[in-house]
MDTraj code that builds the backbone (N, CA, C; nanometers):
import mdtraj as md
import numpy as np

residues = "UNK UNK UNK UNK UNK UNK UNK UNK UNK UNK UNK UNK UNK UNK UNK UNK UNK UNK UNK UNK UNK UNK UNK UNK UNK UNK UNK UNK UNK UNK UNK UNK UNK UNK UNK UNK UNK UNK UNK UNK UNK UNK UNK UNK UNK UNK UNK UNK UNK UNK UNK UNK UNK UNK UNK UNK UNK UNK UNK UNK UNK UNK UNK UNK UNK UNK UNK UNK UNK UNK UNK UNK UNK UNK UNK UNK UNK UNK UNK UNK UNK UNK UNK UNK UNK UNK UNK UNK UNK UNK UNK UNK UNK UNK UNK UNK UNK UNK UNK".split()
xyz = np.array([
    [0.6849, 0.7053, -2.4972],
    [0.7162, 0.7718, -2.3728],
    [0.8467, 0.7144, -2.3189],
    [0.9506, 0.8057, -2.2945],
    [1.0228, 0.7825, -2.2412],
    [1.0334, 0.7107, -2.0838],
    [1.0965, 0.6577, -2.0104],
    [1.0915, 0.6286, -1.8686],
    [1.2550, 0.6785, -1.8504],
    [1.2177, 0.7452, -1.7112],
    [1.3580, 0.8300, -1.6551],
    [1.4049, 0.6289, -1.5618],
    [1.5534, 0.6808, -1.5483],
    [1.6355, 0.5684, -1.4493],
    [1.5721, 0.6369, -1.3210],
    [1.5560, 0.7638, -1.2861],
    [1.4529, 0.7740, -1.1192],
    [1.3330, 0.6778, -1.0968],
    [1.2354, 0.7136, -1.2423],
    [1.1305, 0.5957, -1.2069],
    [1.1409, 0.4545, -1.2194],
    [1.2559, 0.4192, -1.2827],
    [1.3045, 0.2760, -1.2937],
    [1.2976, 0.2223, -1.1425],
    [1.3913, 0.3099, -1.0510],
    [1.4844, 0.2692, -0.9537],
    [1.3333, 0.3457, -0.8276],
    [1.2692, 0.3861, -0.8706],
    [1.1346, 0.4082, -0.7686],
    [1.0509, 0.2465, -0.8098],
    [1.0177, 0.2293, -0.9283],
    [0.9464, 0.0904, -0.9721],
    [1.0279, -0.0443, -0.8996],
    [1.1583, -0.0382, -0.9037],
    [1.1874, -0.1377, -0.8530],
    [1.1940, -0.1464, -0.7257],
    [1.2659, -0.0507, -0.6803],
    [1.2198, -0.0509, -0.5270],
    [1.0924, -0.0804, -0.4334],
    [0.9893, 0.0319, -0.5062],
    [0.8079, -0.0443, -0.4835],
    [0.8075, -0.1890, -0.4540],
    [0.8515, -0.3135, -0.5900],
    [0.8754, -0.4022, -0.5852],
    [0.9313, -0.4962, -0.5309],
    [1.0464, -0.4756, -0.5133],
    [1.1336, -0.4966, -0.3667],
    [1.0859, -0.5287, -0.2235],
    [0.9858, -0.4191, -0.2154],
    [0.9819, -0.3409, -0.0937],
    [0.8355, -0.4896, -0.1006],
    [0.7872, -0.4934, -0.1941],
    [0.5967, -0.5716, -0.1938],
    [0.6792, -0.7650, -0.1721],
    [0.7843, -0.7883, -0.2401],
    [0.7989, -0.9356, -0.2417],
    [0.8689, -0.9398, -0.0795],
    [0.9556, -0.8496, -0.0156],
    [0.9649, -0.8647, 0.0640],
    [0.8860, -0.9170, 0.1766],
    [0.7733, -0.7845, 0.1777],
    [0.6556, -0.7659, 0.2775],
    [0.5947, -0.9203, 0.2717],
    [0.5467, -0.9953, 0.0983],
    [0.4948, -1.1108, 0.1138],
    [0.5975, -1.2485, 0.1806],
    [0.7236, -1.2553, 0.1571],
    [0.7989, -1.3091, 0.2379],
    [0.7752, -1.2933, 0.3962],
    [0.7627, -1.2136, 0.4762],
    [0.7520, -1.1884, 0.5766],
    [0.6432, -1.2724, 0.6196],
    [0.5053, -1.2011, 0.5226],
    [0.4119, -1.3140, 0.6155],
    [0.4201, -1.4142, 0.5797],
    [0.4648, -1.4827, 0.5009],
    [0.4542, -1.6206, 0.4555],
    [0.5513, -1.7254, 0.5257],
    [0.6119, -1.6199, 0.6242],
    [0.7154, -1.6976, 0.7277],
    [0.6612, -1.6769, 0.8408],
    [0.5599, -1.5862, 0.8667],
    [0.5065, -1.5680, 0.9698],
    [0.3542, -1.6579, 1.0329],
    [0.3079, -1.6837, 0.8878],
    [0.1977, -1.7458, 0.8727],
    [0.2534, -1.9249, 0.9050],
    [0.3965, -1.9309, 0.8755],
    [0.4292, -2.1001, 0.8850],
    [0.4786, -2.1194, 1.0691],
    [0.5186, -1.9865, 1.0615],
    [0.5928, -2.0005, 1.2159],
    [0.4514, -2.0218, 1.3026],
    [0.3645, -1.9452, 1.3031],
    [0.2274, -1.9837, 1.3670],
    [0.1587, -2.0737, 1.3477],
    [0.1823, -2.1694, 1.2500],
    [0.1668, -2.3033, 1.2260],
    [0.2359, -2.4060, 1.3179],
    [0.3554, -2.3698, 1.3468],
    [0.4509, -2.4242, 1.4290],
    [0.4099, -2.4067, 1.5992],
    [0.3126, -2.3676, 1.6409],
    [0.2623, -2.3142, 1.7623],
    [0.1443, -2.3129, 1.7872],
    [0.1104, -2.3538, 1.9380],
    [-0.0345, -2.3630, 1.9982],
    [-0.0655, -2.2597, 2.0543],
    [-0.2111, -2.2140, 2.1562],
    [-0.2426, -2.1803, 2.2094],
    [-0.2527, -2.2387, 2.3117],
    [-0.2236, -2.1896, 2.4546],
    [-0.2144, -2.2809, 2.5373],
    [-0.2641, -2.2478, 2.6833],
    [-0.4072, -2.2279, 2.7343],
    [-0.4559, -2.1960, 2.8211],
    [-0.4164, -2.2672, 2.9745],
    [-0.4229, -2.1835, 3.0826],
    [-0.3963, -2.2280, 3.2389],
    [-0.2404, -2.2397, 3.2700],
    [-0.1834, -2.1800, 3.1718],
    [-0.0247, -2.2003, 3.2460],
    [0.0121, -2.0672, 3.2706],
    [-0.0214, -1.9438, 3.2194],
    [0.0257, -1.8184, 3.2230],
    [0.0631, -1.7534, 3.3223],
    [0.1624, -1.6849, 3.3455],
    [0.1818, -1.6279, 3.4882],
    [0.0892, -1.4844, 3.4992],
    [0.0484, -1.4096, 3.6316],
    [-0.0372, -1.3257, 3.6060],
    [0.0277, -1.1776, 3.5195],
    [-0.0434, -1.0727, 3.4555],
    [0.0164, -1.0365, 3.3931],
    [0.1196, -1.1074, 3.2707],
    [0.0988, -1.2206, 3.2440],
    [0.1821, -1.2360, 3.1671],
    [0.1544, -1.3495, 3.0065],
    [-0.0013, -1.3435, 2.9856],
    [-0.0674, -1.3701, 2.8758],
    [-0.0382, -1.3182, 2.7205],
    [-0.0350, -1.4081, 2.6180],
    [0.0323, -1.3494, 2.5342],
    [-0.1274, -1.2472, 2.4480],
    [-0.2540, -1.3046, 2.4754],
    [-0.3497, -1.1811, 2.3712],
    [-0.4615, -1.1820, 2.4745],
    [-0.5838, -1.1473, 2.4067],
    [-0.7250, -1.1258, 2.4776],
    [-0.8050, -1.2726, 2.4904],
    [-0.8993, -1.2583, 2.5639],
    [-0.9521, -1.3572, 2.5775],
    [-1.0868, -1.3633, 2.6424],
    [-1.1661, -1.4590, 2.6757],
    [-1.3482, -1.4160, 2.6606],
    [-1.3675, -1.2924, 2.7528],
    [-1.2520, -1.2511, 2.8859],
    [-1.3144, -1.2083, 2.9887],
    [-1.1926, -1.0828, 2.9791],
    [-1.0679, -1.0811, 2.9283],
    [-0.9952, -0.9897, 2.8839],
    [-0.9758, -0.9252, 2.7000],
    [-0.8909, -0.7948, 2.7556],
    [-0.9245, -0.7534, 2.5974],
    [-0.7124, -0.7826, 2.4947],
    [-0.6818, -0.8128, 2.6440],
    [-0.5704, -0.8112, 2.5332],
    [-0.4045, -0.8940, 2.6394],
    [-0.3023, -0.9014, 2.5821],
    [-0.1782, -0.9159, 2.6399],
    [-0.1602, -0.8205, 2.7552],
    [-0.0809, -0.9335, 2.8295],
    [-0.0325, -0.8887, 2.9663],
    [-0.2031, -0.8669, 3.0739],
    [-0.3110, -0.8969, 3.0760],
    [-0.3577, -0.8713, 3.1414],
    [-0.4474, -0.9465, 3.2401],
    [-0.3889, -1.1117, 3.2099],
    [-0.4118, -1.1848, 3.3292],
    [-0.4201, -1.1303, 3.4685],
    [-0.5228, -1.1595, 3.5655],
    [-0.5107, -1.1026, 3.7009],
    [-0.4287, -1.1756, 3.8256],
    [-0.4390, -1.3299, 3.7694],
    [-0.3247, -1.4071, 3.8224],
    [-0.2902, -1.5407, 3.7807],
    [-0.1963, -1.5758, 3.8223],
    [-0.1488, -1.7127, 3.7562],
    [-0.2534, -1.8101, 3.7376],
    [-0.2186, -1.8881, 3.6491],
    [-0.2675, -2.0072, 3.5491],
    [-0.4109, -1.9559, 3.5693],
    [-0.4520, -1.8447, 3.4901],
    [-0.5916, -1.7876, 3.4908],
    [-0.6237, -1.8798, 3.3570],
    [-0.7730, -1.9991, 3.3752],
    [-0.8194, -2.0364, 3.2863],
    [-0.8539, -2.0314, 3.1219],
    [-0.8645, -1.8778, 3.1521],
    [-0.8861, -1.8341, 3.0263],
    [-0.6947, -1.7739, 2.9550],
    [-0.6237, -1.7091, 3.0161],
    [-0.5534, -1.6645, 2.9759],
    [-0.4493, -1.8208, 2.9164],
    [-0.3829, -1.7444, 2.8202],
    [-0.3147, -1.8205, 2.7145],
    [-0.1581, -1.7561, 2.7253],
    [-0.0647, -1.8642, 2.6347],
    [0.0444, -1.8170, 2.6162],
    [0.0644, -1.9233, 2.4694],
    [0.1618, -1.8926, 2.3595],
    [0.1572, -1.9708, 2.2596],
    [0.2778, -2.0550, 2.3134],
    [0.2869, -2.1729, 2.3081],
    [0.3878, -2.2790, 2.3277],
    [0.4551, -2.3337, 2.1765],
    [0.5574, -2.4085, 2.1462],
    [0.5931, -2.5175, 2.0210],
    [0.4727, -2.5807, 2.0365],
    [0.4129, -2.6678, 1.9317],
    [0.2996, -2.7741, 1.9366],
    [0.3519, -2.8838, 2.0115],
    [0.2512, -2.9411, 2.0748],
    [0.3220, -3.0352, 2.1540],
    [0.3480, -3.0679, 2.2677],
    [0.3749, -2.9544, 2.3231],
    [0.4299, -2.8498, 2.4614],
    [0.2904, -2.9062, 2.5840],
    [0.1837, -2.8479, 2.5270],
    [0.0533, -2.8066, 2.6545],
    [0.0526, -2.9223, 2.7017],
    [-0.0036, -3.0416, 2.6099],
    [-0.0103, -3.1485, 2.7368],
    [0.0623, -3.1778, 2.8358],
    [0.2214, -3.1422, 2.8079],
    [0.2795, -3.2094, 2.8641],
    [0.3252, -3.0808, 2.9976],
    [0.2382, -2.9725, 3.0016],
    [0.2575, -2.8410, 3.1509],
    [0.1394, -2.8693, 3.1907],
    [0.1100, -2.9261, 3.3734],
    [0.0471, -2.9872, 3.4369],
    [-0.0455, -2.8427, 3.4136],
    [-0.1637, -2.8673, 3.4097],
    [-0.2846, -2.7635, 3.3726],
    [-0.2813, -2.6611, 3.2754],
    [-0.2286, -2.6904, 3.1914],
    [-0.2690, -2.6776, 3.0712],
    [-0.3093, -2.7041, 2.9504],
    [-0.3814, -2.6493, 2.8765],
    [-0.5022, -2.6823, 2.7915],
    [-0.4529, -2.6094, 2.6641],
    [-0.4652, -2.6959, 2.5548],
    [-0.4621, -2.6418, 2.4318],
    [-0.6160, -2.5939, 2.4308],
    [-0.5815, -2.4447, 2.3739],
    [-0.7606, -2.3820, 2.3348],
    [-0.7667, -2.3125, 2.1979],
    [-0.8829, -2.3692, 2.1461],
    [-0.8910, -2.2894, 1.9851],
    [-1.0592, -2.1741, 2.0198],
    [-1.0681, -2.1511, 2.1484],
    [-1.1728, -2.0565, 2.1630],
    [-1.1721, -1.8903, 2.0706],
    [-1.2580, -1.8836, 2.0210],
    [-1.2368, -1.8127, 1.8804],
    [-1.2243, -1.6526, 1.9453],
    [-1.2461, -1.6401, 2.0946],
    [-1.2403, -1.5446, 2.1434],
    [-1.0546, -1.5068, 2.2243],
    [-0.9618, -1.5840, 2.1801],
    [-0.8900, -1.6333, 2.2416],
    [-0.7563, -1.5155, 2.1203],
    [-0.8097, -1.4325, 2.1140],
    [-0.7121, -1.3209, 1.9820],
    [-0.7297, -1.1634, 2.0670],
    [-0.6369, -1.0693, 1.9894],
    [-0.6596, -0.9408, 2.0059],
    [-0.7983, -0.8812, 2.0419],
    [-0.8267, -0.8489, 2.1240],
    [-0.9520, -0.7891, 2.1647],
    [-1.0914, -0.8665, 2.2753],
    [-0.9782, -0.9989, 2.2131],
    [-1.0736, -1.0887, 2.3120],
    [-1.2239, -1.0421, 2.2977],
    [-1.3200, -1.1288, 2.3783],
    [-1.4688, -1.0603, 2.3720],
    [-1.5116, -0.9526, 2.4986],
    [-1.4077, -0.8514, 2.5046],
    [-1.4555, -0.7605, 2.5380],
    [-1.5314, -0.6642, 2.4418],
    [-1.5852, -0.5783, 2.4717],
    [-1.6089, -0.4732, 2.3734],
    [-1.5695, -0.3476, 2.4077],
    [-1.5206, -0.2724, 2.3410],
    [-1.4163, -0.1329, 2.3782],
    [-1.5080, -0.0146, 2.3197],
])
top = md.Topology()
chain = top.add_chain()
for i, resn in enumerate(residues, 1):
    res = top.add_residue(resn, chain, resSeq=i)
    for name in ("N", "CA", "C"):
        top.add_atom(name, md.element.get_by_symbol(name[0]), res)
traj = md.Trajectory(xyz[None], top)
């Protein structure tokens, strides 16, 4: 069987297109390594995801709301007067609301 230079240049591209995509997260996955979660400093409205009592970003009701988070460098939380590093598993997209 022959192979045309179209499907060459479709195959490689596919390819291209897949090592890229894994580059991406694999820089994305280290950069979030590089960063906390960091509960009680957030301004209202201004949380970066969900959390036990919200379902998502931006929806703090007001400043340094307990639960609401913002990601800091590691390192960072102790040192912003009321704030708390938190690994609460509810502390992601969707938070434990239920929709």
């Amino acid at each position: 069987m022959q192979v045309s230079d179209k499907s060459r240049t479709m195959v490689a591209s596919a390819l291209t297109a897949l090592l890229a995509l894994g580059g991406i997260a694999t820089s994305h996955s280290a950069k979030a390594a590089d960063f906390e979660k960091c509960a009680g400093i957030a301004a209202a409205g201004k949380n970066d995801c969900g959390t036990a009592v919200s379902a998502c970003a931006g929806t703090a009701k007001q400043d340094r709301d307990a639960h609401a988070w913002v990601l800091v460098p590691k390192g960072t939380c102790s040192k912003i007067a009321g704030g708390t590093v938190t690994t609460d598993a509810m502390n992601r997209h969707g938070g434990g609301v239920s929709n």
